[in-house]
Residue frames as qw, qx, qy, qz and C-alpha x, y, z in Angstrom:
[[0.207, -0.097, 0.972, -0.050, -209.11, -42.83, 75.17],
 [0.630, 0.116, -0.144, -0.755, -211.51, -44.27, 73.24],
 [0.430, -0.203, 0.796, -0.376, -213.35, -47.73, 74.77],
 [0.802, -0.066, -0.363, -0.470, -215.30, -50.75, 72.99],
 [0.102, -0.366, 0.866, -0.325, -216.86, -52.90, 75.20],
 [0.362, 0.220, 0.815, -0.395, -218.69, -55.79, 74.87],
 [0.248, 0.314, -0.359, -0.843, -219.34, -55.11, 71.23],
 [0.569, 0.328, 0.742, 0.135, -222.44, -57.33, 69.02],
 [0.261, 0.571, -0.333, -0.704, -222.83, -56.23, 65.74],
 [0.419, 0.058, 0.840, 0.340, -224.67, -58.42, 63.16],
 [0.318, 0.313, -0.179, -0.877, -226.32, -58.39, 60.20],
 [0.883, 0.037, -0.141, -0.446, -229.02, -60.77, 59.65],
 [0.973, -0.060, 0.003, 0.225, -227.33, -64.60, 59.72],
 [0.543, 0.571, -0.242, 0.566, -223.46, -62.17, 59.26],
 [0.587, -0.784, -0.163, 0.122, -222.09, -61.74, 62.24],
 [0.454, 0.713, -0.155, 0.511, -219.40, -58.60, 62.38],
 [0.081, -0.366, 0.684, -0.626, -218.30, -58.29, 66.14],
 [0.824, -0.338, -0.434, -0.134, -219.00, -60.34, 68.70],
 [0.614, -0.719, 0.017, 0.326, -218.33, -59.50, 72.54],
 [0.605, 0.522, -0.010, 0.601, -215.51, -57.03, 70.89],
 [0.198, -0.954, 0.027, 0.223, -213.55, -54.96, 73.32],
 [0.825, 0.115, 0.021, 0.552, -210.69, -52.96, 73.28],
 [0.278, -0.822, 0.023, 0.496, -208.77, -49.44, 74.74],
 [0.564, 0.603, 0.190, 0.531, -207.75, -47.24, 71.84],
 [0.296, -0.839, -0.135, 0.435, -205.62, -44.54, 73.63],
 [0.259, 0.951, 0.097, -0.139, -204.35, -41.38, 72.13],
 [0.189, 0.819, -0.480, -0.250, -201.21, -40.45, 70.12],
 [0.476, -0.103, 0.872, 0.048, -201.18, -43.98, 68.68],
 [0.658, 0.313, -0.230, -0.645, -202.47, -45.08, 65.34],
 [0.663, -0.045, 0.662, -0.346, -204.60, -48.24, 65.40],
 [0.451, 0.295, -0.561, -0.628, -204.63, -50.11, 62.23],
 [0.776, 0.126, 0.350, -0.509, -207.63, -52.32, 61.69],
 [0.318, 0.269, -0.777, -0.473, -207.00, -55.58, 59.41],
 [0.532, 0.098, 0.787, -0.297, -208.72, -58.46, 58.43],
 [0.352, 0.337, 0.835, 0.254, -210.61, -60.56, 55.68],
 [0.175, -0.295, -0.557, -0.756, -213.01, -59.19, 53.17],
 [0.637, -0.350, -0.565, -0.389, -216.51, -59.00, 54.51],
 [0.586, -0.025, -0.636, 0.502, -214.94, -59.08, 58.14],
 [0.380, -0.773, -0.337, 0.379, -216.16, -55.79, 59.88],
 [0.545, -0.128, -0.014, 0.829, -213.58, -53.52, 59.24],
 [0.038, 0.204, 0.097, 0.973, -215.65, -50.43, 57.93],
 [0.530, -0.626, -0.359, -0.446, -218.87, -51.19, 60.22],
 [0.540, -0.618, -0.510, 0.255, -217.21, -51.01, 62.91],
 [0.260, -0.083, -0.077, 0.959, -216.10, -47.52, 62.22],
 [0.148, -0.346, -0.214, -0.901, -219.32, -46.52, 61.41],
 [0.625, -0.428, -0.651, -0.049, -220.28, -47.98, 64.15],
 [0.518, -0.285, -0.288, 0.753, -217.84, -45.85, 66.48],
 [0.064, 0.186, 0.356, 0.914, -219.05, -42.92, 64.07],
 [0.401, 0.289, 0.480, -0.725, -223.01, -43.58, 65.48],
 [0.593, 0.295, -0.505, -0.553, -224.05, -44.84, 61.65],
 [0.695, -0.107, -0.653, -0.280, -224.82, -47.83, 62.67],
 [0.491, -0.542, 0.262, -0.629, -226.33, -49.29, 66.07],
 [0.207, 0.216, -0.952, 0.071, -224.83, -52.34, 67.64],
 [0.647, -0.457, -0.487, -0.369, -227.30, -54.89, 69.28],
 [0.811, -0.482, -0.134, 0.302, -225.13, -55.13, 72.40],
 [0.624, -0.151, -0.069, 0.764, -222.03, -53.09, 74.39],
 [0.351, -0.829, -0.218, 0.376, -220.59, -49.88, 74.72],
 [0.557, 0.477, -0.014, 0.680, -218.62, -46.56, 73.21],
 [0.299, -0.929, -0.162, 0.147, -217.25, -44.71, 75.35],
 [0.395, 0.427, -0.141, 0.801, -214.37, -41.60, 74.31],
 [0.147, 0.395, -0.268, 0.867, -213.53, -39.92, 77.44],
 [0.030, 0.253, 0.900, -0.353, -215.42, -42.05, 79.89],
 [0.535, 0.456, 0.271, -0.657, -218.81, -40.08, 78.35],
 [0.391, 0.159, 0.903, 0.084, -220.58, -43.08, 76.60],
 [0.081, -0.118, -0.650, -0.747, -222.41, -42.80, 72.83],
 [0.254, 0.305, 0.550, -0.735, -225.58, -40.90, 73.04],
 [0.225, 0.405, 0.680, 0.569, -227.68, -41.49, 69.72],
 [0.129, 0.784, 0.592, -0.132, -229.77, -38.51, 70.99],
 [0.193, -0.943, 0.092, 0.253, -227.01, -36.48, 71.03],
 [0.844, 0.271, 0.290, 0.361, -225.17, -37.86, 67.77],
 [0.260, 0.880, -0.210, 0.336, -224.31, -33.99, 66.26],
 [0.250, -0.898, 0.294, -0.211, -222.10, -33.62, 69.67],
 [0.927, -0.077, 0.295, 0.216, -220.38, -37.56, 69.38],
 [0.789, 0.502, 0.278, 0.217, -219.39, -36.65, 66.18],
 [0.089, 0.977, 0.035, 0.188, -217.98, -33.39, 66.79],
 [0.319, -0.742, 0.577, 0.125, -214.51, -34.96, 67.90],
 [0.752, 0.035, 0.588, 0.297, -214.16, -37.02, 64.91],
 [0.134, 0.497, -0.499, -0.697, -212.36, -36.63, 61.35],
 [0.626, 0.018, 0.779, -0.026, -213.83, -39.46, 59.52],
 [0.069, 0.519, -0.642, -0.560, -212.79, -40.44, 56.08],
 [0.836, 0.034, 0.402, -0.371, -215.23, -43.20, 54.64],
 [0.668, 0.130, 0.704, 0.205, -214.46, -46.20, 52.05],
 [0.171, 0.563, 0.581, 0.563, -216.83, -44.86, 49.26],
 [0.069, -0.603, -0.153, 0.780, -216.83, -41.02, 49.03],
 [0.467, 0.263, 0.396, 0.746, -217.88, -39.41, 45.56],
 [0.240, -0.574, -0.140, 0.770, -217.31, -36.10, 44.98],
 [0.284, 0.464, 0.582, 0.605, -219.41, -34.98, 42.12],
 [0.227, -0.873, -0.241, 0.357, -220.06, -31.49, 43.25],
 [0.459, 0.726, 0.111, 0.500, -219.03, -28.24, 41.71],
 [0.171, -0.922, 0.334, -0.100, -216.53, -26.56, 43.78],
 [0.356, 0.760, -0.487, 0.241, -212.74, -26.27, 43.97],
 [0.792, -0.061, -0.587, 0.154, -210.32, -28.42, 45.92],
 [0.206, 0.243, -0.360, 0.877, -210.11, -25.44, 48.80],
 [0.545, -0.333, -0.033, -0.769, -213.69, -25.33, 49.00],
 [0.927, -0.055, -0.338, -0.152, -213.98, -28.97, 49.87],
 [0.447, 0.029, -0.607, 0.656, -210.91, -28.67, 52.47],
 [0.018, 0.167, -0.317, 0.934, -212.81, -26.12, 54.02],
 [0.737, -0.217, -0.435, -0.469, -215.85, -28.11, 54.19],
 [0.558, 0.003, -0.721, 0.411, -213.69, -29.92, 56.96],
 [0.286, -0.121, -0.516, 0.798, -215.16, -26.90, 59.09],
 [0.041, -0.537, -0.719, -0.439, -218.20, -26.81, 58.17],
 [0.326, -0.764, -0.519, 0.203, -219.91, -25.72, 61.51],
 [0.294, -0.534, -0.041, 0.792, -217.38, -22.60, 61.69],
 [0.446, 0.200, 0.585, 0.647, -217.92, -21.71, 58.48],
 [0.118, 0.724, 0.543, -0.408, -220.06, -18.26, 57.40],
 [0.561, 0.812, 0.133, 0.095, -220.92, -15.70, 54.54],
 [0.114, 0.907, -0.385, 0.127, -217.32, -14.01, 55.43],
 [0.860, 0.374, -0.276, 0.213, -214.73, -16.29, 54.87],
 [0.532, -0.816, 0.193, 0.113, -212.44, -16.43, 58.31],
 [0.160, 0.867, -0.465, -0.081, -208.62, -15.41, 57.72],
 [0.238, -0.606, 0.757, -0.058, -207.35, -18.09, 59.80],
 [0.806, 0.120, 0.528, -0.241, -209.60, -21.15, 58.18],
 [0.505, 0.812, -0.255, -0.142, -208.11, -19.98, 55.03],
 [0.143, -0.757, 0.630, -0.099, -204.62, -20.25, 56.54],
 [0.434, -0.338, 0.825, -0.131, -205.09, -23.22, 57.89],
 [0.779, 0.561, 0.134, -0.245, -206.84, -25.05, 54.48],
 [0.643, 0.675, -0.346, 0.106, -203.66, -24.09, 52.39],
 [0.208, -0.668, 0.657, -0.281, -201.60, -25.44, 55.39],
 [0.673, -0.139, 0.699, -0.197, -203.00, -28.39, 55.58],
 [0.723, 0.683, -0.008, 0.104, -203.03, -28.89, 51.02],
 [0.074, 0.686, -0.708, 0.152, -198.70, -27.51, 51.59],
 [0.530, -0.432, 0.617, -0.390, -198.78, -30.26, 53.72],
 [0.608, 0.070, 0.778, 0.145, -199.26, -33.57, 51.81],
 [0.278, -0.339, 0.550, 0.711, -198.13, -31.56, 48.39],
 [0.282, 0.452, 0.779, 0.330, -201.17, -30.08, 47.03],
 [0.153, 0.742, 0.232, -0.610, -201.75, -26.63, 47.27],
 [0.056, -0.102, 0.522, 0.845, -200.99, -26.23, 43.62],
 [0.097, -0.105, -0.861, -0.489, -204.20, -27.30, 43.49],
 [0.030, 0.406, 0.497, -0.767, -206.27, -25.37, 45.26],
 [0.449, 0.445, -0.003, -0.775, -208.31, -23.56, 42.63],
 [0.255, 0.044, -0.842, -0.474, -209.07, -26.73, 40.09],
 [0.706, -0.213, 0.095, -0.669, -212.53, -27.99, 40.42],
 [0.484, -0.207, 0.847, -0.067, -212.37, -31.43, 42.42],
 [0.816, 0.426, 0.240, -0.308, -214.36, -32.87, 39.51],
 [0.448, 0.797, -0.398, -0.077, -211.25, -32.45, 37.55],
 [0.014, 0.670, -0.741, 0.031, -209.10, -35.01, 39.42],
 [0.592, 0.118, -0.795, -0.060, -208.15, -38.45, 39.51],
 [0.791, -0.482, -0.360, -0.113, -209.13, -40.96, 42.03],
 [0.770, -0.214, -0.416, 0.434, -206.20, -40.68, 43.96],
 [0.055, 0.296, -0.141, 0.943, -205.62, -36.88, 43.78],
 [0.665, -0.452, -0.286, -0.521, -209.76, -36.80, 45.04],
 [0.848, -0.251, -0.354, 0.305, -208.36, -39.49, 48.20],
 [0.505, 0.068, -0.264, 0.819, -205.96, -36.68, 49.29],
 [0.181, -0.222, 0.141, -0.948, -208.06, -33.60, 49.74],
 [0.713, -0.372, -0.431, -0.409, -210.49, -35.58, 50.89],
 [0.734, -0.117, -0.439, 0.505, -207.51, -36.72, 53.75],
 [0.207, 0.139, -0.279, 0.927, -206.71, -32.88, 53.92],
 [0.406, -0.577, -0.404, -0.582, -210.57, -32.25, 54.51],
 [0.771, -0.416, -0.477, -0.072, -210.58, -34.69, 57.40],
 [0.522, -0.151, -0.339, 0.767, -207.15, -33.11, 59.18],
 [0.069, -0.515, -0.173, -0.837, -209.24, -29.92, 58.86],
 [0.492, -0.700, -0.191, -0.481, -211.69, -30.56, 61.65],
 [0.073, -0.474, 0.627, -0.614, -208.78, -30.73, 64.23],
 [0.832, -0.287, -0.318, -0.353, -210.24, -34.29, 65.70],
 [0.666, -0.525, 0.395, -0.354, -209.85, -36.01, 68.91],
 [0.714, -0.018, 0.698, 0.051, -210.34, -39.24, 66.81],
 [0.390, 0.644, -0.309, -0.581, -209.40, -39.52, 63.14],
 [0.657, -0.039, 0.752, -0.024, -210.66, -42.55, 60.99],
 [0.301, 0.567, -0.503, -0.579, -209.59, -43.50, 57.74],
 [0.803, 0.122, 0.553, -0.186, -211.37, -46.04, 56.20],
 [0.682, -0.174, 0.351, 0.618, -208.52, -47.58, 54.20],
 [0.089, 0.934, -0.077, -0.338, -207.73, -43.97, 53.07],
 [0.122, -0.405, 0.728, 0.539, -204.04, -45.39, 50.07],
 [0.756, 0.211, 0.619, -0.005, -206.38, -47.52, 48.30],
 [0.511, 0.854, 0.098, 0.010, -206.57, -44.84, 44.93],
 [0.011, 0.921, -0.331, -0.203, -202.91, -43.59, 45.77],
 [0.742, 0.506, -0.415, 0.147, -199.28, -44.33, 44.33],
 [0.726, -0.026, -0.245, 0.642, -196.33, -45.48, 46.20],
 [0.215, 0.286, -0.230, 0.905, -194.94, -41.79, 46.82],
 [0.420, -0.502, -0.159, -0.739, -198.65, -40.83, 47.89],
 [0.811, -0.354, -0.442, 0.146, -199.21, -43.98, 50.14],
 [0.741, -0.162, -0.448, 0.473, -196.34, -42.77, 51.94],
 [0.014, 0.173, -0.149, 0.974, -196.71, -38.80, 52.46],
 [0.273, -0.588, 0.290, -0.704, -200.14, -39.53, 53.77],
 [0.873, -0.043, -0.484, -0.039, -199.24, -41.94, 55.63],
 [0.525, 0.010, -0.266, 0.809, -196.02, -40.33, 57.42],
 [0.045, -0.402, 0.228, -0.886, -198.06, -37.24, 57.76],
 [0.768, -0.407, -0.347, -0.352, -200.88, -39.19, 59.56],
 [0.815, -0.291, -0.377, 0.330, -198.27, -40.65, 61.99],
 [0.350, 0.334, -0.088, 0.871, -196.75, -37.55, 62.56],
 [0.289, -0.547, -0.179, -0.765, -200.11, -35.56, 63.55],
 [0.712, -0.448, -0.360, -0.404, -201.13, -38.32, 65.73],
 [0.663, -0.059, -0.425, 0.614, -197.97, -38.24, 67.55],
 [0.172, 0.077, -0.215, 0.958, -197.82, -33.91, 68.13],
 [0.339, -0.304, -0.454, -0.766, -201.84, -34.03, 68.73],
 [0.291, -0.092, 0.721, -0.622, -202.09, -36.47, 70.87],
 [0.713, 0.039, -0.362, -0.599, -205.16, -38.27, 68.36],
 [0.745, 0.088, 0.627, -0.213, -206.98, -41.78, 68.29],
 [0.300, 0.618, -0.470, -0.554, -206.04, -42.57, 65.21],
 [0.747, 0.016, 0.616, -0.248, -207.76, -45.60, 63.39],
 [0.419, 0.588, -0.484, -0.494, -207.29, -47.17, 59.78],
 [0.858, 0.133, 0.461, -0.185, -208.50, -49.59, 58.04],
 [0.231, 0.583, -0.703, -0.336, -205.51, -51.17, 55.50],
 [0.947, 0.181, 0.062, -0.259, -205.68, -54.04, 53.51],
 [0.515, 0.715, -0.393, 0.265, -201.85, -53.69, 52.73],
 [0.897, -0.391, -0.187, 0.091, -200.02, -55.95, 55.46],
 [0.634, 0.251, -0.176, 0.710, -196.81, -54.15, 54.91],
 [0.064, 0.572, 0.051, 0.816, -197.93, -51.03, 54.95],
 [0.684, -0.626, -0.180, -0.328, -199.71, -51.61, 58.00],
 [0.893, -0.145, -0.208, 0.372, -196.65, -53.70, 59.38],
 [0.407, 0.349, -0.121, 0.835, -194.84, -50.07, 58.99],
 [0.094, 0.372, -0.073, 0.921, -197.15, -47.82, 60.11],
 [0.736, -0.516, -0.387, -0.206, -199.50, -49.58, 62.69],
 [0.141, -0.449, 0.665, -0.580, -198.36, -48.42, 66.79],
 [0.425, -0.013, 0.835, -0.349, -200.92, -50.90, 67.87],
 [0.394, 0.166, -0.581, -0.692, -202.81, -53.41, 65.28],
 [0.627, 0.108, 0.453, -0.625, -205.86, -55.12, 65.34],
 [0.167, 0.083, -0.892, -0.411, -206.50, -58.42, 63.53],
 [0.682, 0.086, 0.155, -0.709, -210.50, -58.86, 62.87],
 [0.001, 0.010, -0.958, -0.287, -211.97, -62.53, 61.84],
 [0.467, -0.527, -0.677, -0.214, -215.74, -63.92, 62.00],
 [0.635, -0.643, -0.303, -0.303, -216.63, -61.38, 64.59],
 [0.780, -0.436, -0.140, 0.427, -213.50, -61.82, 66.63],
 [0.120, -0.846, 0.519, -0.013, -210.24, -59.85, 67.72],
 [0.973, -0.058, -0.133, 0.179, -208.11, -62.79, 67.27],
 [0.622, 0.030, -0.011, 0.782, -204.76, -60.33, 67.67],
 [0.128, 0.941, 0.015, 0.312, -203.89, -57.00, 68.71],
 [0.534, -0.699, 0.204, 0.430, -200.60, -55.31, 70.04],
 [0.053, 0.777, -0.352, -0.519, -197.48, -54.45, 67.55],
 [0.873, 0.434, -0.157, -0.158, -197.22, -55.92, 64.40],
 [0.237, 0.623, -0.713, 0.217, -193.44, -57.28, 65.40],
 [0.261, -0.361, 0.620, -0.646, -195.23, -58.85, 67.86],
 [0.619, 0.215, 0.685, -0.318, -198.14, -60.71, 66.20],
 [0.695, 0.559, -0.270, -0.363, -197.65, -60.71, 62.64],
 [0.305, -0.388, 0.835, 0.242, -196.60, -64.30, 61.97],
 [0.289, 0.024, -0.836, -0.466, -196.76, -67.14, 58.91],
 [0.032, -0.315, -0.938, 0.138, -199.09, -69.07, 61.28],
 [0.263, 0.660, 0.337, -0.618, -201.71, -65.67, 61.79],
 [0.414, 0.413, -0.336, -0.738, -201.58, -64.47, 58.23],
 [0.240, -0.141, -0.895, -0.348, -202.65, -68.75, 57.06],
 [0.034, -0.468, -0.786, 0.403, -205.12, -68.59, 59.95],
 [0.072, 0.532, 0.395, -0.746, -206.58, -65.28, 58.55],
 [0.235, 0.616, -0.459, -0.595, -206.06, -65.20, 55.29],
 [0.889, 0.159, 0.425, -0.067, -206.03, -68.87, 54.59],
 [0.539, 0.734, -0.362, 0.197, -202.36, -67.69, 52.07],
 [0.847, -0.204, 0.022, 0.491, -198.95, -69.61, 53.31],
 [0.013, 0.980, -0.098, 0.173, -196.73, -66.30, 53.95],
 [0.731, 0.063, -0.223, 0.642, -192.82, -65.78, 54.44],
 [0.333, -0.906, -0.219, 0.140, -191.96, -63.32, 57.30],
 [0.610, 0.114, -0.206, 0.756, -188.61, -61.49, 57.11],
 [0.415, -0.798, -0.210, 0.385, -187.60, -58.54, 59.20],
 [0.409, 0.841, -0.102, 0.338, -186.26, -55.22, 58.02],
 [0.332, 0.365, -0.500, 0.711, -182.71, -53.41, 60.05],
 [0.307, -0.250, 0.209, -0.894, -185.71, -52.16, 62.36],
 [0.178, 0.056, 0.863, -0.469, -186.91, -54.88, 63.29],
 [0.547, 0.228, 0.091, -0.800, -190.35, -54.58, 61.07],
 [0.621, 0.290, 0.728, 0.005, -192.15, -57.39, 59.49],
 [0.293, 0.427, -0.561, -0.646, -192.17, -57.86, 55.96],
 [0.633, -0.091, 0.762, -0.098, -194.27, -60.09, 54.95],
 [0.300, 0.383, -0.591, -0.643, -194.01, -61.82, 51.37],
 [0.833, 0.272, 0.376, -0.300, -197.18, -64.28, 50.17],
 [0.253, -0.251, 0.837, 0.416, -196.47, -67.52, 48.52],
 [0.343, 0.180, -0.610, -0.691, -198.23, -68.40, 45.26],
 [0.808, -0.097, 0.470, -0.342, -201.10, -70.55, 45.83],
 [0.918, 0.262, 0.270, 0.126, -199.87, -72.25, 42.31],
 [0.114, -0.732, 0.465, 0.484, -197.18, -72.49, 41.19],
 [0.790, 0.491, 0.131, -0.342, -197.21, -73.41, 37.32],
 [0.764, -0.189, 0.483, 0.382, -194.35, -75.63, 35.64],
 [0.048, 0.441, -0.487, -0.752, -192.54, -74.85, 32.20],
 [0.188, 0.000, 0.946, 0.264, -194.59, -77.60, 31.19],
 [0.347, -0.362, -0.382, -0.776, -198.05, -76.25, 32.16],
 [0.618, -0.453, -0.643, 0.009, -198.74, -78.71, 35.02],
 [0.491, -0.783, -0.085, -0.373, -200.06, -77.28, 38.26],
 [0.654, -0.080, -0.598, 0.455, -197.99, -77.82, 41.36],
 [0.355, -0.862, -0.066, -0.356, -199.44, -76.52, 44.83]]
């Protein structure tokens, strides 16, 4: 279980949480939305110990963030940031295995090996194990950078929106393997999507951020309506529902332009 309570968080005259709680419990993945500019990746690095709130509490496993004792916070998180570059001269194996840093030593352990190219098999990259990460694309660079993070076997595992670089096929392998892990693990699993669908699929409990507020959290079936997505978004939104009962949700044009040329909102 992992606790905020009683969050403040600003930044000069910006205010990014205010009084913010909320119980994140385990084998659940939390997906964070919300505006631009809203919070959404300070308050992971906020949970992370990178940044220091003026007010409230973190507490994972009723033992409450120590800043003195940051190495040992950290040491049950994966965390995946926004803006990562990887200009660095080693292979895409070395850089999974970077996920284990602390174990790591001049003799190369059998099973870290193992469990590297297990975790590259795994969301359909081990071909690529020996290429130097310099060598790939943004989205290929977004995966092993995913497989890095499943490396350090975490408690809590935040992906700060972690599909942004990827395609359609990618989005959804890690996406499916993310919900998977965090099911047979038992994780805290957090993410920060901008994609309302995608979230609408793959969110067990979502979080809707504004100015500083929670304004919504519980299952996106539950709180994803036309009226939240104008109230957050400020975008008029059709809801429809898959066989399963999921939200779909389809934004309406703010204009809509005539054969003629004239505007018509």
């Amino acid at each position: 279980m992992l606790e905020i309570k009683n969050l403040a968080l600003a930044f000069g005259d910006l205010k990014l949480a205010d009084n913010l709680s909320c119980c994140l419990e385990p084998g659940r993945t939390h997906v964070i939305i919300g505006p631009n500019g809203t919070g959404k990746s300070s308050l992971l690095k906020t949970l992370f110990g990178d940044i220091r709130p003026q007010q409230g509490e973190i507490v994972h496993n009723h033992k409450p963030l120590d800043y003195a004792h940051l190495n040992h916070w950290r040491q049950a998180f994966g965390y995946m940031p926004q803006d990562i570059h990887l200009d660095v001269n080693l292979t895409v194996l070395e850089v999974v295995l970077l996920g284990q840093l602390n174990a790591l030593s001049l003799k190369l352990n059998d099973q870290l090996l193992t469990d590297a190219l297990d975790a590259l098999t795994q969301i359909g990259l081990v071909h690529l194990a020996n290429r130097d990460v310099r060598t790939l694309s943004g989205g290929q660079r977004q995966m092993i950078l995913f497989a890095q993070a499943l490396m350090r076997k975490p408690e809590i595992l935040m992906l700060d929106e972690p599909v942004s670089a990827l395609d359609l096929h990618y989005q959804q392998v890690l996406l499916e393997h993310l919900d998977t892990e965090t099911k047979a693990r038992n994780w805290v699993s957090i993410v920060v999507l901008h994609d309302l669908n995608l979230a609408a699929q793959y969110a067990d409990n979502l979080l809707v951020l504004k100015d500083g507020n929670l304004v919504a959290q519980g299952s996106p079936a539950d709180i994803l309506t036309a009226e939240l997505i104008q109230e957050i978004y400020g975008v008029a939104s059709d809801i429809l529902y898959d066989s399963d009962g999921i939200p779909f949700i389809r934004s309406q044009r703010l204009h809509k332009v005539t054969a003629s040329g004239v505007s018509n909102t």
